[in-house]
C-alpha positions as CSV (number, residue, x, y, z in Angstrom):
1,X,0.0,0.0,0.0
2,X,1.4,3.2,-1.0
3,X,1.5,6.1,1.8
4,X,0.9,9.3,0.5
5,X,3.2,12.0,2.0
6,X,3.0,15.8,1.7
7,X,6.2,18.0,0.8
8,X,6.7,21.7,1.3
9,X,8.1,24.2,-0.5
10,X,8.5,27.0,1.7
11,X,9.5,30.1,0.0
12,X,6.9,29.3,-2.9
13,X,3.9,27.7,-1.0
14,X,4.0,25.1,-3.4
15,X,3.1,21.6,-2.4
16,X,4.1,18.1,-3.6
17,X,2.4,14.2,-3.2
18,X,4.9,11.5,-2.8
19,X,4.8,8.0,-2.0
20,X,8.4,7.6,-0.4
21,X,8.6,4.0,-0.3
22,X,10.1,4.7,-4.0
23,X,12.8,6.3,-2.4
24,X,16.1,4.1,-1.0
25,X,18.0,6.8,0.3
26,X,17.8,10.2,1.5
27,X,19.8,11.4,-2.0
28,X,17.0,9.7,-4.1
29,X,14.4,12.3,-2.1
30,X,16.7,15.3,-2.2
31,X,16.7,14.4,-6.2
32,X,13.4,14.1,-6.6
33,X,12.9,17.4,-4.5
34,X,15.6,19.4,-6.6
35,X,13.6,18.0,-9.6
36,X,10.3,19.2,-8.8
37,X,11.1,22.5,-7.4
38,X,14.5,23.3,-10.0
39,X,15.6,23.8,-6.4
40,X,19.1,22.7,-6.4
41,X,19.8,19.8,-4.6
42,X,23.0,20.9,-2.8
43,X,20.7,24.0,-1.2
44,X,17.6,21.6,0.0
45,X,16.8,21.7,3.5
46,X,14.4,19.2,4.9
47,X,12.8,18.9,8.0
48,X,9.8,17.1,9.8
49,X,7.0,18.8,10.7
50,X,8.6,19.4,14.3
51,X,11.5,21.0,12.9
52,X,14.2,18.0,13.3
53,X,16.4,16.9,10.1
54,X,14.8,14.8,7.9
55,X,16.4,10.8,8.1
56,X,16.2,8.3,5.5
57,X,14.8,6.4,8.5
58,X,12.1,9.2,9.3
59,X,11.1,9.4,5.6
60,X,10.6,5.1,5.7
61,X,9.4,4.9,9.0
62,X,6.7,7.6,9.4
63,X,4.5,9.5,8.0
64,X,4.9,13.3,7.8
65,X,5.0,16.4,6.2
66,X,7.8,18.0,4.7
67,X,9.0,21.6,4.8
68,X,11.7,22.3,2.3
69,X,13.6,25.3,2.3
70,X,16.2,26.0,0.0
């Protein structure tokens, strides 16, 4: 069953569906980020919706929502 997570963009209010069991790593979600925002990936910030650093085990383990500031 897929889980359906919501992303952030901060600065441009935009807002992203992923299902992040696709992802294997915290790079594969940082690239996909980067290539839905033309943010680039080196300047992606992640965190939870409680403000802590987003893991690769946070992103497989539970589900939140993601603010990304770049």
């Amino acid at each position: 069953m897929a889980t359906q997570t919501q992303v952030l963009i901060a600065h441009t209010g935009q807002r992203l569906q992923v299902d992040i069991s696709q992802f294997s790593s915290l790079d594969d979600f940082r690239g996909w980020v980067a290539r839905q925002s033309a943010i680039p990936v080196q300047n992606i910030v992640a965190l939870t919706s409680q403000g802590k650093t987003v893991k690769i085990q946070t992103i497989q383990l539970e589900k939140f929502t993601f603010t990304i500031f770049e």
